[in-house]
Backbone as CSV, one residue per row, in Angstrom:
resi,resn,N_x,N_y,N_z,CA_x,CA_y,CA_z,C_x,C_y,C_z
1,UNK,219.932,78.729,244.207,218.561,78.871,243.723,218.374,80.248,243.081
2,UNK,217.434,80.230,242.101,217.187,81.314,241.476,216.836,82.678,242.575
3,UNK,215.770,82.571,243.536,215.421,83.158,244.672,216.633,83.677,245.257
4,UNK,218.303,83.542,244.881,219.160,83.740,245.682,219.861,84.721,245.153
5,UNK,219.607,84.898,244.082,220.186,85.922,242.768,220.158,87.156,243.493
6,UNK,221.081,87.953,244.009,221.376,89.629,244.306,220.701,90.529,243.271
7,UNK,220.524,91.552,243.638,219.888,92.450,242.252,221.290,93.052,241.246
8,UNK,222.330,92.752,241.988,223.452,93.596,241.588,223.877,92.524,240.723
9,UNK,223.610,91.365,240.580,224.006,90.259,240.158,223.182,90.227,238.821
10,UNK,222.104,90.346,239.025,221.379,90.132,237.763,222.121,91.718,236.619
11,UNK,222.069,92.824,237.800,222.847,93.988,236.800,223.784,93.485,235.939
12,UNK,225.041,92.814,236.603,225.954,92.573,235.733,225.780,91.723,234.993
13,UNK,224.936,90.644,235.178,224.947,89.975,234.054,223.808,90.677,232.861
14,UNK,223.238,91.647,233.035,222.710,92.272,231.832,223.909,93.197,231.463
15,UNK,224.052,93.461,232.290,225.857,94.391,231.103,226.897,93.602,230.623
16,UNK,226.644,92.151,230.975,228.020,91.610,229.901,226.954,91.382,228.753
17,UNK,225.040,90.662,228.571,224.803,90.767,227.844,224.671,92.131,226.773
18,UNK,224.424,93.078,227.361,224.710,94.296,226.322,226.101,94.255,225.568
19,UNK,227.468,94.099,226.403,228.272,94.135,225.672,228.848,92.759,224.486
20,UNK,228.433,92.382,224.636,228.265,90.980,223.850,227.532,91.890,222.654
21,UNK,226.576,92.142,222.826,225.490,92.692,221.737,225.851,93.925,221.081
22,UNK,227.056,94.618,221.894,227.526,95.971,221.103,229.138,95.101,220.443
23,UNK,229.553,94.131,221.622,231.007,93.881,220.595,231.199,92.833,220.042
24,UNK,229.734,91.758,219.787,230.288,90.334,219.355,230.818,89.648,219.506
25,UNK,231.678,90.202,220.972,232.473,88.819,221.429,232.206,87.784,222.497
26,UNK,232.602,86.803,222.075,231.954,85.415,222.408,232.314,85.225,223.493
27,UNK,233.322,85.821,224.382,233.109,85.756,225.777,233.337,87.684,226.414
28,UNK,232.267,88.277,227.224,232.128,89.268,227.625,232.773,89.710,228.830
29,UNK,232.498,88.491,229.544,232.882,88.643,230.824,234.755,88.928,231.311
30,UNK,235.595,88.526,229.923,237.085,88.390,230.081,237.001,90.015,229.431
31,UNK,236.326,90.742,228.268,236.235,91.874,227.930,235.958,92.862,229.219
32,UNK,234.968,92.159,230.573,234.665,93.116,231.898,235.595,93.052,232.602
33,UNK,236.223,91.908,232.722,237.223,91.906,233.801,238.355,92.163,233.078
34,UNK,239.070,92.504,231.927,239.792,93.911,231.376,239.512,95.539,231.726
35,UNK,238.579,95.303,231.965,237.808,96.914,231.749,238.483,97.377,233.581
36,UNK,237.650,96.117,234.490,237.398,96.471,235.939,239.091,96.689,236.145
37,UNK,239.712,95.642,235.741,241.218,95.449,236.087,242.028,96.959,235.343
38,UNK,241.774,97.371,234.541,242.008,98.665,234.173,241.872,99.896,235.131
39,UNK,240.446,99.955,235.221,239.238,101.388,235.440,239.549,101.094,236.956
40,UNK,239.369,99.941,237.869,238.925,100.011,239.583,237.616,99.967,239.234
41,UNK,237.031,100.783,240.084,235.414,101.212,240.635,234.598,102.028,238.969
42,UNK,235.550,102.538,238.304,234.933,103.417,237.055,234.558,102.446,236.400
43,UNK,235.330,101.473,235.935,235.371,100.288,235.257,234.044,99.105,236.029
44,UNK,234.028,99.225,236.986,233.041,98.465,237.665,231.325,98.961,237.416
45,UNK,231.426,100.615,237.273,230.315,101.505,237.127,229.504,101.528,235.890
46,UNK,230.994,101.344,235.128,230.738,101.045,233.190,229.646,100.127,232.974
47,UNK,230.519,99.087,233.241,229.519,97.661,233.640,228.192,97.918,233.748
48,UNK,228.279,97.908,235.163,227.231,97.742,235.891,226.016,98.471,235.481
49,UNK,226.267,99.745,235.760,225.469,101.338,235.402,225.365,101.433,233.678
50,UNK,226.397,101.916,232.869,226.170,102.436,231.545,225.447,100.761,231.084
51,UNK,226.217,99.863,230.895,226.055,98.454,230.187,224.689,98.045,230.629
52,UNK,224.618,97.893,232.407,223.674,96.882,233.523,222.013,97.729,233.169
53,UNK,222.509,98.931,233.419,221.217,99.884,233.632,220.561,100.335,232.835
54,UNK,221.557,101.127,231.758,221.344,101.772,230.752,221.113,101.240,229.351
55,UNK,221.989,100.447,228.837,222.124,99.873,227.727,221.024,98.273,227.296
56,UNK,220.405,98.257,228.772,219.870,96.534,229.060,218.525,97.199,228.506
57,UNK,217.723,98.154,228.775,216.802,99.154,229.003,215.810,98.800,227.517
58,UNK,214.822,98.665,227.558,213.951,97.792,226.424,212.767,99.259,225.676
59,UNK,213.159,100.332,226.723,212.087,101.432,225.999,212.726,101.901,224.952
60,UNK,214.236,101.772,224.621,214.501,102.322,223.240,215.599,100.883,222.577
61,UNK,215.364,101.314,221.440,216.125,99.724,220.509,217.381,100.036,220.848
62,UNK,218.246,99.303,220.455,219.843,99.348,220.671,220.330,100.327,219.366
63,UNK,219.591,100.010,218.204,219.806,100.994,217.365,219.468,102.394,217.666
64,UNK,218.795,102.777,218.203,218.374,104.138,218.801,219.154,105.114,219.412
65,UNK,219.604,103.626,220.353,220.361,103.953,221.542,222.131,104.673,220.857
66,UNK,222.475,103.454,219.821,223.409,103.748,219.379,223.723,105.066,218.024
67,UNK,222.353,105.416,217.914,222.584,106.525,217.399,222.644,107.765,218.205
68,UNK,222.215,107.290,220.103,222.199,108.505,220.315,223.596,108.687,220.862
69,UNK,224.051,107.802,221.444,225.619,107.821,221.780,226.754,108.159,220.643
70,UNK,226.592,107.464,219.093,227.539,108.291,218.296,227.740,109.670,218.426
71,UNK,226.396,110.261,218.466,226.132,111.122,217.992,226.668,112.433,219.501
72,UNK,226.439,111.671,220.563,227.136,112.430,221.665,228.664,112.405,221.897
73,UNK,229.018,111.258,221.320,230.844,110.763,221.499,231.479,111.759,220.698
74,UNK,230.959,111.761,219.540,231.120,112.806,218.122,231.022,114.452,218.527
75,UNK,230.001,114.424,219.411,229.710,116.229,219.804,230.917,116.347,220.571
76,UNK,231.567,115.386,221.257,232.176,115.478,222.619,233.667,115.362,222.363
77,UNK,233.977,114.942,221.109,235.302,114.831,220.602,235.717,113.733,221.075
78,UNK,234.832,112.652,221.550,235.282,111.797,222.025,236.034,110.353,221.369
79,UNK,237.255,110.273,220.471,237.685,109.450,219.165,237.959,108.446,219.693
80,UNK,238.234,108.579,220.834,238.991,107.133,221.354,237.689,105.763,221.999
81,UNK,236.533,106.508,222.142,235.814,105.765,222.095,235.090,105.673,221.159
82,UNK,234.689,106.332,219.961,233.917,105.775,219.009,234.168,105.038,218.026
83,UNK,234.874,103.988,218.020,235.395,103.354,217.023,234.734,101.693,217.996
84,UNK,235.287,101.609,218.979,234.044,100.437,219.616,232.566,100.590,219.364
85,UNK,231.971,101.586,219.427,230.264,102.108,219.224,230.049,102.146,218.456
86,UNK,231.056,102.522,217.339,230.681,101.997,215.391,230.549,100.962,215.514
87,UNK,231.175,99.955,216.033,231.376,98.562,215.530,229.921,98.282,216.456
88,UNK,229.463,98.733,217.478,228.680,98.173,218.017,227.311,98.799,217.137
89,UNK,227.169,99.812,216.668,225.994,100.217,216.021,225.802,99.157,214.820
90,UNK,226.922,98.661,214.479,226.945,98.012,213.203,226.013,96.634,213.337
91,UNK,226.263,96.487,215.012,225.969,94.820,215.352,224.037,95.592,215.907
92,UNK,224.002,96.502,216.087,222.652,97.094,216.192,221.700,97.550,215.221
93,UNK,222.381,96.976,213.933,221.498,97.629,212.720,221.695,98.478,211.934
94,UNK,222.291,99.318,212.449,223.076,100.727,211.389,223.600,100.360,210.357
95,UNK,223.208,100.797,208.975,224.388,100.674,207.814,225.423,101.716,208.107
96,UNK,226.751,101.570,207.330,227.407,102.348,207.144,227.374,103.660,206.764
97,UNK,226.622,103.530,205.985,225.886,104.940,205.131,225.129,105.332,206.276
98,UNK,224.468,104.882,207.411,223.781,106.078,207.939,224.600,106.841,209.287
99,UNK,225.459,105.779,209.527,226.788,105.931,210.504,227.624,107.443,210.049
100,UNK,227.673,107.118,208.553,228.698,108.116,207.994,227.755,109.375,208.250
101,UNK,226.304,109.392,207.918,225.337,110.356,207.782,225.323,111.237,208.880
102,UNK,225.359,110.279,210.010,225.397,111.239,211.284,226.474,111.971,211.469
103,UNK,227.601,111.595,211.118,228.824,112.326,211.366,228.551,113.721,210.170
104,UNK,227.976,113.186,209.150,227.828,114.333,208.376,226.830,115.189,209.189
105,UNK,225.606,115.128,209.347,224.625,115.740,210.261,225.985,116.417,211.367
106,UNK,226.428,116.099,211.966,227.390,116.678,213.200,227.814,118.198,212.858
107,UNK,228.263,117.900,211.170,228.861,119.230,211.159,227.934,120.360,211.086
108,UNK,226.291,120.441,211.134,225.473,121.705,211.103,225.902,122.735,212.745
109,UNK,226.140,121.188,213.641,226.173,121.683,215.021,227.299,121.911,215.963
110,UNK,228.801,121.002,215.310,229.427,121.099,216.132,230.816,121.841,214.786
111,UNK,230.258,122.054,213.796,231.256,122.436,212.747,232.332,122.059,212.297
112,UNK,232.719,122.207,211.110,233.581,120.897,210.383,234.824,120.261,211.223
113,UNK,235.747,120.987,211.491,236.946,119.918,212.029,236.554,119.126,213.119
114,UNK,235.660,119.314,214.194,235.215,118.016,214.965,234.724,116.937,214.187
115,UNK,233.368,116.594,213.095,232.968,116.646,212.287,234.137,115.857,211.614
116,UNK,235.193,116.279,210.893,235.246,115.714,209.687,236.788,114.762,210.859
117,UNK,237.260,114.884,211.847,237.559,114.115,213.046,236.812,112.784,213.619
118,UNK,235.784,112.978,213.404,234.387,111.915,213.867,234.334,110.388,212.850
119,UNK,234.434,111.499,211.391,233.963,110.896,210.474,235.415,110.067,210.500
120,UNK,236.666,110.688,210.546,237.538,109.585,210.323,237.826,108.466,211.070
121,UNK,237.008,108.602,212.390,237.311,108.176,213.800,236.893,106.518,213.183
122,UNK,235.691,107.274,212.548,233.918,105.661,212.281,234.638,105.116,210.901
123,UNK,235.121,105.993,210.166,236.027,105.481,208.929,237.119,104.364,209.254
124,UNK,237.924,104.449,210.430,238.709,102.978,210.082,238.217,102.011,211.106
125,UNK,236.916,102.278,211.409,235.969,100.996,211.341,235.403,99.965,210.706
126,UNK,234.605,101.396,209.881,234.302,100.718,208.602,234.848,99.867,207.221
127,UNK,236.073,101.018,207.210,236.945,100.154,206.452,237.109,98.261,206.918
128,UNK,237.404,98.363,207.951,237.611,97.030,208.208,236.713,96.434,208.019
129,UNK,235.730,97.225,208.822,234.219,95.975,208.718,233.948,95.320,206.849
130,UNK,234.150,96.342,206.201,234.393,96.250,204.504,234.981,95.030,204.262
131,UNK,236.697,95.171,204.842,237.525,94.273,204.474,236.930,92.363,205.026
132,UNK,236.239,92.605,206.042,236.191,91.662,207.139,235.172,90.688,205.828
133,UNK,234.003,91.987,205.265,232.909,91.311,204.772,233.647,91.049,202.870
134,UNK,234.458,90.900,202.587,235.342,90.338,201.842,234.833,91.994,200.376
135,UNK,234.645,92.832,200.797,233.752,93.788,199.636,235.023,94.934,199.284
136,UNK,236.314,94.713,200.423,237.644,95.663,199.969,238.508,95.232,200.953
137,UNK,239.862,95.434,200.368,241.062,95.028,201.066,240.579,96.036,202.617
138,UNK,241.357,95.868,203.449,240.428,96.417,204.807,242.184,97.844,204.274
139,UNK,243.266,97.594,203.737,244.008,98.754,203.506,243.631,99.660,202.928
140,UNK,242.871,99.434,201.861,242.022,100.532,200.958,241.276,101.152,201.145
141,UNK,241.490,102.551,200.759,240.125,103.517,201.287,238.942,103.569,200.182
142,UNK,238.043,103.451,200.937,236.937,103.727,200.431,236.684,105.224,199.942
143,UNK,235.731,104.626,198.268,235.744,105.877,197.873,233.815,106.216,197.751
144,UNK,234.039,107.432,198.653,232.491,107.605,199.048,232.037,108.639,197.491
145,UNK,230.462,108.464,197.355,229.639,109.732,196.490,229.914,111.040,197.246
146,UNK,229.784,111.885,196.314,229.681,113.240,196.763,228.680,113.496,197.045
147,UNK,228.257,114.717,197.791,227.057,115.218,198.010,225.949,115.647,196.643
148,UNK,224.525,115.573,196.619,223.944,115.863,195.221,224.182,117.310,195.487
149,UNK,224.398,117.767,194.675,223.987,119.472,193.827,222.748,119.764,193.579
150,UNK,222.511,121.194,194.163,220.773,121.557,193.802,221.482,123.009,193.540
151,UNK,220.194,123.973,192.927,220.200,125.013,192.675,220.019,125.611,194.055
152,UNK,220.370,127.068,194.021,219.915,127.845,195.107,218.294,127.773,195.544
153,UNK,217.883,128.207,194.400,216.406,128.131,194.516,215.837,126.695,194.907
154,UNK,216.422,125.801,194.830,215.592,124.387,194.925,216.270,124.388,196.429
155,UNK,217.423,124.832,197.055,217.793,124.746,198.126,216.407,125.397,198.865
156,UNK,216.343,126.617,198.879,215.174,127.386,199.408,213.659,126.919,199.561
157,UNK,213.856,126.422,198.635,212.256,125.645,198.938,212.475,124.422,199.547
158,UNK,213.243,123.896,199.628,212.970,122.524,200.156,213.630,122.661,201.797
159,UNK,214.606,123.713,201.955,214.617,124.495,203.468,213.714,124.867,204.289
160,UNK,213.165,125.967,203.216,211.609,126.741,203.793,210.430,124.841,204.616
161,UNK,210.349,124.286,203.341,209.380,122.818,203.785,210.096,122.033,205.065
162,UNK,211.375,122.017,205.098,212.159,120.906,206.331,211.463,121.809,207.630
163,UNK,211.560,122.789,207.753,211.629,123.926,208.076,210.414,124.374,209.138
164,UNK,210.064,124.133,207.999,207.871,124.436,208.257,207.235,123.039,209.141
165,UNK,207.750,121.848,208.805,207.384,120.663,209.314,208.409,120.368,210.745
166,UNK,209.898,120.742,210.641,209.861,120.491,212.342,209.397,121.957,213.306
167,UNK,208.845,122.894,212.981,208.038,123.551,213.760,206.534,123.405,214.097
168,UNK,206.582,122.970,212.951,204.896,122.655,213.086,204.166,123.749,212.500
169,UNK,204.653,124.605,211.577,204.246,125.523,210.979,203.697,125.343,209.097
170,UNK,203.182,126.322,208.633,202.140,125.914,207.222,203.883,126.121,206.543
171,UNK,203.994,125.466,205.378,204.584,125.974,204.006,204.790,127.312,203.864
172,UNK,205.973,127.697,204.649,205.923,129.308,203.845,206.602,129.441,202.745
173,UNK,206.606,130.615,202.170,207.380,130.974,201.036,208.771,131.017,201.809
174,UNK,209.460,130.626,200.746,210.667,131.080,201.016,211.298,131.990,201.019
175,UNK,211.147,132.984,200.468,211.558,134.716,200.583,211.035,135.596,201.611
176,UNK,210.154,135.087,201.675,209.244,135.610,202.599,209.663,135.259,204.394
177,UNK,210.030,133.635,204.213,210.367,132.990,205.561,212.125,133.618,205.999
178,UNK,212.555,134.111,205.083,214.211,134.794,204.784,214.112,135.881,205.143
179,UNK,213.241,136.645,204.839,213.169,138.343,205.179,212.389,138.340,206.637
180,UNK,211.962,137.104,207.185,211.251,137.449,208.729,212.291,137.195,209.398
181,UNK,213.945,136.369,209.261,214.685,136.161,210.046,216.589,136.537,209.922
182,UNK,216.096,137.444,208.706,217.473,138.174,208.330,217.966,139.320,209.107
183,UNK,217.075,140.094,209.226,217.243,140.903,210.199,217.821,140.266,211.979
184,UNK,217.717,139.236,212.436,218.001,138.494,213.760,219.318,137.446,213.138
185,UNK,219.267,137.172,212.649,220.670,136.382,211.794,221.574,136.778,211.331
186,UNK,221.163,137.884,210.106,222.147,138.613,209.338,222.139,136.751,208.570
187,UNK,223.827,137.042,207.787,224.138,136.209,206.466,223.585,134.731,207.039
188,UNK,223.469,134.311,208.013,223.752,132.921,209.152,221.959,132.317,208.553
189,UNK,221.100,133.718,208.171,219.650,133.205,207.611,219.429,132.750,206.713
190,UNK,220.231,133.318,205.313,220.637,132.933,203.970,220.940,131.530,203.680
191,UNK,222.495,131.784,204.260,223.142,130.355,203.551,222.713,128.874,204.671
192,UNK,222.387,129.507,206.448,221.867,128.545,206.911,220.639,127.816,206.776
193,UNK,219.462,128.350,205.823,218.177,127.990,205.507,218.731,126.972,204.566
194,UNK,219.464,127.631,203.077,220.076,126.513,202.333,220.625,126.018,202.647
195,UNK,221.967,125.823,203.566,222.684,124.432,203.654,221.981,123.414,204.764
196,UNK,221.740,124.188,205.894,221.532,123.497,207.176,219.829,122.669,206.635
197,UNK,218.866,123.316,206.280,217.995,122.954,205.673,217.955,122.220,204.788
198,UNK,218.027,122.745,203.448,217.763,122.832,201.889,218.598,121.795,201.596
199,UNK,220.145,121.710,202.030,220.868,120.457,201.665,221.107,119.682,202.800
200,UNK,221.875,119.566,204.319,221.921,118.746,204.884,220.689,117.954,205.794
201,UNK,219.510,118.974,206.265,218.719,117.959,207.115,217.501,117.284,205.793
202,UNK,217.798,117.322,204.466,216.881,116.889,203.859,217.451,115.684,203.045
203,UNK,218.496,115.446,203.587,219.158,114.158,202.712,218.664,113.279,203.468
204,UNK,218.272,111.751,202.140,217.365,110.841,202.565,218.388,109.627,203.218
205,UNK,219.357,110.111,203.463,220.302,109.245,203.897,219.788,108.607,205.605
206,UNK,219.012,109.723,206.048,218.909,109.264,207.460,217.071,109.884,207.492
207,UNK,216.584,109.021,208.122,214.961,109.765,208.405,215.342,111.114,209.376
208,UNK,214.139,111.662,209.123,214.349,112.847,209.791,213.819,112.941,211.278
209,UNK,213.061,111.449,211.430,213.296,111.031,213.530,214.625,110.976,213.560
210,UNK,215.281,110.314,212.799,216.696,109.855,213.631,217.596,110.800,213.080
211,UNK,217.215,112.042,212.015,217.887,112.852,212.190,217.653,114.398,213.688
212,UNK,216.562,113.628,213.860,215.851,114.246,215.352,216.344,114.094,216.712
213,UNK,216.385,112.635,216.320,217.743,112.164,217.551,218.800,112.286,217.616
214,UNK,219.641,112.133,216.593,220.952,113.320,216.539,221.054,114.772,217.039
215,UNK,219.785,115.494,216.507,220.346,116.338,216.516,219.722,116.788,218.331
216,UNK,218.797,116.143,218.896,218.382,116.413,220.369,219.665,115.894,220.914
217,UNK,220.230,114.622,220.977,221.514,114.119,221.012,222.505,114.981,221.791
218,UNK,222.665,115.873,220.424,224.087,116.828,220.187,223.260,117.962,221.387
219,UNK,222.221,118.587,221.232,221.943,120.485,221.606,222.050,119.507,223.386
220,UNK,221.776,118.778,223.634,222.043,117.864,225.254,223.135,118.284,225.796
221,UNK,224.233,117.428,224.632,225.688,117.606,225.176,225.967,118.679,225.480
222,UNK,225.677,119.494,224.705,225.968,120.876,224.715,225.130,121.504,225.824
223,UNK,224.161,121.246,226.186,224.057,122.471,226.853,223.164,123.658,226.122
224,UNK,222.515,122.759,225.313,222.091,124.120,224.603,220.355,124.104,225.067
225,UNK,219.662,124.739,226.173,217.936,124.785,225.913,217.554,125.510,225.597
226,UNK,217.942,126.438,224.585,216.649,127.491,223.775,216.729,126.579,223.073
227,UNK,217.813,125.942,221.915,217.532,125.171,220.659,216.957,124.274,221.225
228,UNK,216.866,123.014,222.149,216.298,121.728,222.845,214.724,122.673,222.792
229,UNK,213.941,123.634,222.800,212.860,123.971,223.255,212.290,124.030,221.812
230,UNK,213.079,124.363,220.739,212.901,124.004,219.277,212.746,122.837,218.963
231,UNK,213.591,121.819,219.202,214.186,120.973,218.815,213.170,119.325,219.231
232,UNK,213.022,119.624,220.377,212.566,118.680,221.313,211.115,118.364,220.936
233,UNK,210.311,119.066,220.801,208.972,119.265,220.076,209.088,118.971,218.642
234,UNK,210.040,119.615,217.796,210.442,118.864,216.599,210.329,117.380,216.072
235,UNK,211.054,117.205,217.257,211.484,115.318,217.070,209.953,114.732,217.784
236,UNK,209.378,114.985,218.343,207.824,114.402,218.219,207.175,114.609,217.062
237,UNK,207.420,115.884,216.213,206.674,115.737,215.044,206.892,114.624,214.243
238,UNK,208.445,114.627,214.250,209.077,113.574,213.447,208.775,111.981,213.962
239,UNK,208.121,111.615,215.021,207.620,110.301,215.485,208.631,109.863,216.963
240,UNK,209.633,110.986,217.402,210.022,110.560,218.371,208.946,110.545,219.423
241,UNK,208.832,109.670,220.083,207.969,109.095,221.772,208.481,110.252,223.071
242,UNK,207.511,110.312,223.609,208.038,111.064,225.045,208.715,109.652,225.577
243,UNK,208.614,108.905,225.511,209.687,108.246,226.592,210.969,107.553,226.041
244,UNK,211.060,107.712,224.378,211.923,107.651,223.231,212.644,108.664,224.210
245,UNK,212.247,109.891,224.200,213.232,111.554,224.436,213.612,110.849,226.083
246,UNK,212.795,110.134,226.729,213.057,110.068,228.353,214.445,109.000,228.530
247,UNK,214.215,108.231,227.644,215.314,107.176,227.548,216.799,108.052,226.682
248,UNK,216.517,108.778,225.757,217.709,109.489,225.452,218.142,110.560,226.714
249,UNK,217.774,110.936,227.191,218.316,111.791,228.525,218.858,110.633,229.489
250,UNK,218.349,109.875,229.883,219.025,108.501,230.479,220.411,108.240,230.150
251,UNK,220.461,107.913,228.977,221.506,107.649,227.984,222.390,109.103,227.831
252,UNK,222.295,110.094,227.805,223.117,110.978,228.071,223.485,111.487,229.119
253,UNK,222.890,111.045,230.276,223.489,110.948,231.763,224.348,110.240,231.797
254,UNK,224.759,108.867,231.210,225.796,108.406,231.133,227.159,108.938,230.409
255,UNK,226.584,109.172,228.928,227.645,109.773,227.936,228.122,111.036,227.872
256,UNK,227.116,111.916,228.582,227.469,113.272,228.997,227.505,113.774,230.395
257,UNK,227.004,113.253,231.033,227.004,113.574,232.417,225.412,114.131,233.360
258,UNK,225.215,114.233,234.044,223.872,114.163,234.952,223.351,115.538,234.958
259,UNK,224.691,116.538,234.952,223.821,118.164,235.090,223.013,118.126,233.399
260,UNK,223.413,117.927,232.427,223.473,118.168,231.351,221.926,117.497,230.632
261,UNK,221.876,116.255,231.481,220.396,115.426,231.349,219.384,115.701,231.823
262,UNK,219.630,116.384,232.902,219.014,116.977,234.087,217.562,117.743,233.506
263,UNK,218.686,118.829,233.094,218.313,120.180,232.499,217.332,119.685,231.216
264,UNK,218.254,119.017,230.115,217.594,118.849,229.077,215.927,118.061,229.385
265,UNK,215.924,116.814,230.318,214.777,116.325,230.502,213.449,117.307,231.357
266,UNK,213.932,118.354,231.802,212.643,119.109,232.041,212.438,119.778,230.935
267,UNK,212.635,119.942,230.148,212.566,119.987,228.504,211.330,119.650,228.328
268,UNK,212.053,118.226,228.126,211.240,117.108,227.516,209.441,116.854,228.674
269,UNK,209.598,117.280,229.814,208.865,117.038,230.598,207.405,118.054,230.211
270,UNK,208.050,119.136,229.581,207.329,120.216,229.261,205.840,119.910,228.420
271,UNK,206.442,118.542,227.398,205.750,118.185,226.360,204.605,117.645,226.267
């Protein structure tokens, strides 16, 4: 009888449905009992906990979710698992292009060779997924656009504006917003207003919530709460939810670990 159902029972069967929903395959349960027969008790926890608990969880979309996990696997150097979580973001909504985006976003924070490691990780994913959807041999590499070109000056202003809006601050000038933080930066004020600004967080490749969630995501893993005290308030401007941010700390208790969520969610508690 239904009345007879364990609670631990209903867990697992919401973590083979999650994984069904991240890997498309038509039977889950022979994918769990690989995992358990592997892992023991870790493998049982996966399940149960990351899949049962975490991943079943209806306050954030699966797309959400899976941007916030790339985006931690990627901070974390973690290659050997993100090539399943591509494929599963893929089955969650993500285009390719915004998959690739985040890995680009990665490099403001975790700097290029992790970064351009990430990107190749989600690259022979994609490739396949390409080949699968009949649009390129799955051997052939794809040949991506380059980044657009702006002037210095058009960098600066459109830095100074990214800038002004996740603080919550008016339009400043841009020379003006350069000379209040050169002195505390040195060169890191210059070229980081233009690139980190001016060219990477203003590409329309990814909204700038879910470039919000990346980047709360990443300063998590890390460990970082002066930037999270920036950052975190940011991504509400940008339309992230307090319980959007409550469910990403959830989700990085799993992917990063419990001290690390801990910390970051009295953060978020602040708000």
């Amino acid at each position: 009888m239904q009345d007879d159902i364990k609670d631990y029972e209903i867990r697992r069967n919401k973590g083979l449905e999650s994984i069904k929903a991240l890997s498309g395959a038509d039977n889950p349960a022979a994918l769990a009992d690989h995992i358990i027969a592997d892992d023991g008790a870790l493998g049982s926890y996966a399940l149960d906990f990351v899949m049962g608990d975490v991943w079943a969880r209806k306050e954030l979309s699966g797309r959400d979710r899976s941007v916030i996990v790339l985006s931690i696997l990627a901070i974390l150097h973690q290659t050997n698992q993100l090539p399943f979580y591509t494929g599963g973001a893929l089955n969650h909504g993500l285009t390719p292009e915004e998959i690739r985006e985040v890995m680009t976003h990665l490099s403001l924070y975790a700097g290029f060779p992790r970064a351009l490691d990430a990107m190749a990780a989600v690259n022979s994913v994609l490739a396949k997924a390409n080949g699968a959807n009949g649009k390129k041999a799955s051997n052939d590499k794809e040949a991506l656009p380059p980044a657009e070109q702006f002037t210095d000056e058009q960098r600066m202003a459109t830095g100074a504006e990214v800038l002004a809006r996740l603080s919550g601050g008016d339009a400043t000038d841009p020379q003006e917003l350069l000379a209040s933080i050169v002195d505390r930066l040195g060169p890191i004020a210059d070229i980081g207003l233009k690139h980190g600004f001016g060219d990477a967080w203003a590409r329309p490749q990814l909204s700038r919530r879910d470039r919000s969630l990346v980047t709360v995501s990443i300063l998590t893993a890390l460990g970082r709460g002066a930037e999270l005290e920036i950052h975190i308030p940011g991504a509400i401007r940008h339309g992230v939810t307090k319980v959007e941010l409550e469910e990403l700390m959830l989700t990085a208790m799993a992917y990063a670990g419990a001290p690390l969520a801990v910390e970051a969610m009295q953060i978020v508690n602040q708000q």
